[in-house]
C-alpha positions in Angstrom: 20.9 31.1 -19.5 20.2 34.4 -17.9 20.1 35.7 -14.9 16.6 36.8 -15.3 15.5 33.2 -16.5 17.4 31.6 -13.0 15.4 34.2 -11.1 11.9 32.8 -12.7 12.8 29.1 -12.1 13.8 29.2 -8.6 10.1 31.5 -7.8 8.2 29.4 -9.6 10.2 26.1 -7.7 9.4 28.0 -4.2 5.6 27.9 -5.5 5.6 24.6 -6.5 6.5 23.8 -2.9 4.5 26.0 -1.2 1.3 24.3 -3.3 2.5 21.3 -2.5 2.4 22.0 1.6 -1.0 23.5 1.1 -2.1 20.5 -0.5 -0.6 18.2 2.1 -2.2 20.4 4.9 -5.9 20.0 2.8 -5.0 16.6 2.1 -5.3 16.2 6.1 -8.1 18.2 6.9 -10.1 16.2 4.1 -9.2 12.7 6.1 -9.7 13.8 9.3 -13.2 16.0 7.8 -14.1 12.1 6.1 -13.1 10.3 9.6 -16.0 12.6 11.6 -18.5 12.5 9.1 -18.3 8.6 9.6 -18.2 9.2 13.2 -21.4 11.1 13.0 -23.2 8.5 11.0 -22.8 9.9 7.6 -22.8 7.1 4.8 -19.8 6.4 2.3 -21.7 7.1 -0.9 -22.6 10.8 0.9 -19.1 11.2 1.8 -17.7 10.3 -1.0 -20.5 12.5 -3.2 -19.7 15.8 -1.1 -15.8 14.8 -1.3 -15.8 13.9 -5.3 -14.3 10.5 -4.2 -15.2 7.6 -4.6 -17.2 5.2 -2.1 -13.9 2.7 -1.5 -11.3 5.2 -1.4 -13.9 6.7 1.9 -13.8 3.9 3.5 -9.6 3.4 2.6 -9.4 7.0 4.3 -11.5 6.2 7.5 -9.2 2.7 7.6 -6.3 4.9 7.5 -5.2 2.6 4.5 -3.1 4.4 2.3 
């Protein structure tokens, strides 16, 4: 293998985790974003319309369930 090849693998590796934080951060924003819109008397079919989720997986968010 080359040097040149080792050099690719460990940027695109430090990408990989660096997308996989972002997601993690968005991944939080989104529950806490589905959490309020409950709060604020949004239903779960909106939430789950405006989120591209669907209706159960809402309400498993706002439960905190997985």
């Amino acid at each position: 293998m080359s040097d040149q090849l080792l050099e690719r693998i460990k940027r695109v590796s430090a990408r990989r985790i660096r997308a996989q934080s972002a997601i993690k951060k968005a991944d939080a924003e989104l529950r806490g974003l589905v959490r309020e819109a409950f709060a604020a008397g949004h239903t779960a079919q909106a939430i789950a319309d405006s989120a591209g989720l669907s209706a159960p997986r809402v309400y498993q968010i706002r439960d905190g369930r997985r």
